[in-house]
C-alpha positions as CSV (number, residue, x, y, z in Angstrom):
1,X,0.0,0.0,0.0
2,X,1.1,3.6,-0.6
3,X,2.9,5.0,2.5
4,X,0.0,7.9,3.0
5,X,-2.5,5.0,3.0
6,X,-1.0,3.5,5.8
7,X,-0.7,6.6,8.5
8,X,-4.4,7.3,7.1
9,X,-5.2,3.8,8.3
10,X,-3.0,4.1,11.3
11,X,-4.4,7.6,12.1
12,X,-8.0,6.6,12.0
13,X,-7.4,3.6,14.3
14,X,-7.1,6.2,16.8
15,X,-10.4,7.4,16.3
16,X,-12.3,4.7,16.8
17,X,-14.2,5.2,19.6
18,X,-14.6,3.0,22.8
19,X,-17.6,0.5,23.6
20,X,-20.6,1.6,25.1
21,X,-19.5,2.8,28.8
22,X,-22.8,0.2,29.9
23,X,-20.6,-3.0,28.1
24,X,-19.0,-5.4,30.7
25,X,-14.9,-4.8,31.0
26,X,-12.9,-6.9,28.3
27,X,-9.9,-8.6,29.5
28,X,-6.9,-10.7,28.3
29,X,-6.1,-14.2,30.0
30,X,-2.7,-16.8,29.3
31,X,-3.1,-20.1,29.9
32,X,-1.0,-23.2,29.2
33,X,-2.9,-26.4,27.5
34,X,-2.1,-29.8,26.4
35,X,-0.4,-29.9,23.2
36,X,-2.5,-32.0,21.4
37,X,-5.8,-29.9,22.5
38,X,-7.5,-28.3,19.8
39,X,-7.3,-24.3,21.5
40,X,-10.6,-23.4,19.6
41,X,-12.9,-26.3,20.8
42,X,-11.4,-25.5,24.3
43,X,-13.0,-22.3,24.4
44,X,-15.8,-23.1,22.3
45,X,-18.6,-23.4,24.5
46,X,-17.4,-20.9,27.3
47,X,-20.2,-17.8,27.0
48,X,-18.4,-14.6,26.4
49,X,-14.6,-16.6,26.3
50,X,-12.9,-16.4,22.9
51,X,-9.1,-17.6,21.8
52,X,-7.3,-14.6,20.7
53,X,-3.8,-15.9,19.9
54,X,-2.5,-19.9,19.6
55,X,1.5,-18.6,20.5
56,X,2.4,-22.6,20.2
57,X,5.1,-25.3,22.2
58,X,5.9,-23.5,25.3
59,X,8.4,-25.6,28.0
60,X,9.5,-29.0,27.3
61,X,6.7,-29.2,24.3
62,X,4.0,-31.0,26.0
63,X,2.1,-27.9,25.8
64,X,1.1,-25.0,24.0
65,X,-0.1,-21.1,25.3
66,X,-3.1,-19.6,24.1
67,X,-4.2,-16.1,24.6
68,X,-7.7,-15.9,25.8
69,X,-10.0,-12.7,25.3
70,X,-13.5,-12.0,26.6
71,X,-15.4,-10.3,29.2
72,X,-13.3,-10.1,32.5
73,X,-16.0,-11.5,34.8
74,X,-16.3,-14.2,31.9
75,X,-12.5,-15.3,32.4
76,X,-12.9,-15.1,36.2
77,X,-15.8,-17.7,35.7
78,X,-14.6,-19.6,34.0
79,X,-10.6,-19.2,35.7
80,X,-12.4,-20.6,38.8
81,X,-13.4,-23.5,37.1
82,X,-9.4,-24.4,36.7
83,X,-7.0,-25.6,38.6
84,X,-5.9,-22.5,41.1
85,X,-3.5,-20.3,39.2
86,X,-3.4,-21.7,35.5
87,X,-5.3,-18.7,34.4
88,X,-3.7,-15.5,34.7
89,X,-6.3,-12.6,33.6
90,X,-3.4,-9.3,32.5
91,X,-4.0,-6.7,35.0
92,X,-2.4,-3.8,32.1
93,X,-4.9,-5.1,29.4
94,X,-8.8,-4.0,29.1
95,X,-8.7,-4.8,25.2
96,X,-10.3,-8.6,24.1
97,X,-8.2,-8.1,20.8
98,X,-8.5,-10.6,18.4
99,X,-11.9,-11.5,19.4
100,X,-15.4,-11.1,18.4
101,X,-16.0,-8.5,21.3
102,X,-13.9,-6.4,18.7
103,X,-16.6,-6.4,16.1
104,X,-16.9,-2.5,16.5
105,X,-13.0,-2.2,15.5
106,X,-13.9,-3.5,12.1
107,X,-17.1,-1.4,11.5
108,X,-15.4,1.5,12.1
109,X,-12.4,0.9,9.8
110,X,-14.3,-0.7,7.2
111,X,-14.6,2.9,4.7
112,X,-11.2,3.5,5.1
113,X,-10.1,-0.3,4.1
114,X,-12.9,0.4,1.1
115,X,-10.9,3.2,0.3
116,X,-7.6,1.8,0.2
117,X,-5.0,0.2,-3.1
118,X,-3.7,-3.0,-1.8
119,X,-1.3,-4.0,-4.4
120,X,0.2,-7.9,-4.7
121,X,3.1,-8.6,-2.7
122,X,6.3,-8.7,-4.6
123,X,7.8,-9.8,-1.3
124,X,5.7,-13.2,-0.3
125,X,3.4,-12.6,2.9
126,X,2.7,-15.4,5.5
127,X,-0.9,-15.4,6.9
128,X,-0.9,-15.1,11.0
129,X,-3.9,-16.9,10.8
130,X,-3.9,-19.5,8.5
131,X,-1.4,-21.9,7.0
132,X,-1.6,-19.8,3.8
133,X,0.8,-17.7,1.8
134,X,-1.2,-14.4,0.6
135,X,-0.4,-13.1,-3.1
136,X,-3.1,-10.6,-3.7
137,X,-3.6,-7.3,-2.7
138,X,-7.5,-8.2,-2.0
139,X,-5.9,-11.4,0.3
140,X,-3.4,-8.6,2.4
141,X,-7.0,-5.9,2.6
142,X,-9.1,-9.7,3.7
143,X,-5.9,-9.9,6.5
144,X,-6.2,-6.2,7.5
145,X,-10.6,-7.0,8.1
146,X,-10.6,-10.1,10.2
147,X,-7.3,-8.7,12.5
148,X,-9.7,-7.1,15.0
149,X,-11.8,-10.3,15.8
150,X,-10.0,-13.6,14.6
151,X,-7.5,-15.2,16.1
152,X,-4.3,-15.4,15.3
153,X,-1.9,-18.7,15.2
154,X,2.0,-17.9,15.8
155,X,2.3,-21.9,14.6
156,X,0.5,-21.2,11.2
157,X,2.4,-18.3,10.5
158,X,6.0,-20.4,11.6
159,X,4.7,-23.0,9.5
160,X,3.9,-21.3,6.3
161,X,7.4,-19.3,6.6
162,X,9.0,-22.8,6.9
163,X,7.0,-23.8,3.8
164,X,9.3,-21.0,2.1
165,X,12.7,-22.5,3.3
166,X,12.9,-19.6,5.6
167,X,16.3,-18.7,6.4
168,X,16.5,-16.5,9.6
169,X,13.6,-14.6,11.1
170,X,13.4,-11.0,12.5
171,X,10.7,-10.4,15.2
172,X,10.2,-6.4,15.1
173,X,9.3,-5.4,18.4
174,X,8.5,-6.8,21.5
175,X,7.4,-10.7,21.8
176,X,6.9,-12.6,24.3
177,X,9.8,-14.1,25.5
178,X,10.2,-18.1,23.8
179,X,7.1,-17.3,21.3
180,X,9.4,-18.0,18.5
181,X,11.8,-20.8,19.9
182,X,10.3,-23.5,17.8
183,X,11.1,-22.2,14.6
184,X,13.0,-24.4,12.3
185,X,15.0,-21.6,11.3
186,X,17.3,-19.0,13.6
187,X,14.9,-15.8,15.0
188,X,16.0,-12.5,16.2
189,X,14.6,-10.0,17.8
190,X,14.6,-6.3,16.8
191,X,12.9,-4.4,19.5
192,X,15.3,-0.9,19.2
193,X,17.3,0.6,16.8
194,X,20.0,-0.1,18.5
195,X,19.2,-3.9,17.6
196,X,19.4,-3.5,13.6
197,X,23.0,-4.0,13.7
198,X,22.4,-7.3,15.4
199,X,20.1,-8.1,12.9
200,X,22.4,-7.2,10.3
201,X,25.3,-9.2,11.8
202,X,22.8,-12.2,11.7
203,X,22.4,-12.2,8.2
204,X,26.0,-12.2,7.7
205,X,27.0,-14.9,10.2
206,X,24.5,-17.2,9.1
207,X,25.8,-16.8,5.1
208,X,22.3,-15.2,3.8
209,X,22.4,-14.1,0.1
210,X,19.6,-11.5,0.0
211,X,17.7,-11.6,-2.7
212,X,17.4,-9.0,-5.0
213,X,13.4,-7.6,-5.3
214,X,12.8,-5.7,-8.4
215,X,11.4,-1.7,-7.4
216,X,7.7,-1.6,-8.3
217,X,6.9,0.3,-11.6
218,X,7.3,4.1,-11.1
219,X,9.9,3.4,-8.3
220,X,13.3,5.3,-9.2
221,X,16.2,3.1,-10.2
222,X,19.6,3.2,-7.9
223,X,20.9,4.4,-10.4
224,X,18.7,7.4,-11.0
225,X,18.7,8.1,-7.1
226,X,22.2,7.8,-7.4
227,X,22.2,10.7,-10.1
């Protein structure tokens, strides 16, 4: 997307305005699970409890941590039907992001996504929530709609940049500590400026060829900006 797009987009999230002040609090939960349990049908029949994030192996790999969003009273319900202390509701977070309770995100924003050129990737994108690589610019605006209220899967979007014989991966900003330890492929973590010489060093120590990506049409050449 054009550059002025984007702080358009970024601008107007600012704007959109809070829940009714008469809707219940929204809170964020972690909790550990099995490995082999199905984070979805976990939540599914839990009233006003929805996954908001599958962040994958956590530990010695018999289980996996999921993000849980929903009314607070909800996750105190239903944290009190757990054993004592596996749920831990966020004190800092009153946001049930990626969840349906978001629905009022995606109303808002949805002229401004109308409005907007996506383009196709000339750099390949990995879906966060599906094992899926994206190549249209209708499949990056489709991404941009269902962030508010759908989950998100850190082990779909691992698995689809392994699909691509990923050679090192750079997590820009802060992550949660072990999120990304899984990876078949080296991860660093770029959560300052002062870390892009890290990253830089990375790419070197590891022998990565970058690949050369062609500018876009109407781009300037090196060698014009050079001139």
């Amino acid at each position: 997307m054009e550059r002025q797009e984007l702080f358009t987009f970024l601008t107007r999230l600012r704007d959109v305005p809070p829940p009714p002040s008469d809707t219940p609090r929204q809170g964020v939960a972690m909790l550990r699970v099995p490995f082999d349990t199905d984070p979805v049908a976990f939540v599914a029949d839990v009233p006003d409890v929805h996954l908001s994030a599958d962040l994958g192996r956590v530990g010695t790999g018999t289980e996996r941590m999921v993000l849980l969003g929903g009314y607070r009273t909800a996750l105190e319900s239903f944290g009190a039907t757990l054993q004592p202390g596996a749920l831990h509701i966020a004190e800092e977070h009153g946001v049930a992001f990626h969840s349906p309770l978001q629905r009022h995100v995606t109303e808002f924003m949805e002229p401004t996504l109308d409005a907007m050129t996506f383009k196709d990737p000339r750099v390949p994108v990995h879906s966060c929530m599906e094992r899926k690589t994206l190549t249209t610019g209708e499949e990056i605006r489709d991404l941009f709609r269902r962030n508010p209220t759908d989950p998100v899967s850190v082990p779909h979007m691992i698995a689809g940049l392994e699909d691509a014989d990923t050679q090192l991966g750079l997590v820009l900003g802060p992550a949660a500590f072990g999120t990304f330890q899984n990876a078949g492929f080296p991860v660093v973590h770029v959560e300052s400026p002062d870390h892009v010489f890290e990253a830089m060093t990375a790419v070197y120590d590891f022998g990565i060829e970058l690949p050369v990506v062609e500018p876009a049409a109407g781009t300037p050449s090196d060698e014009a900006v050079a001139r």
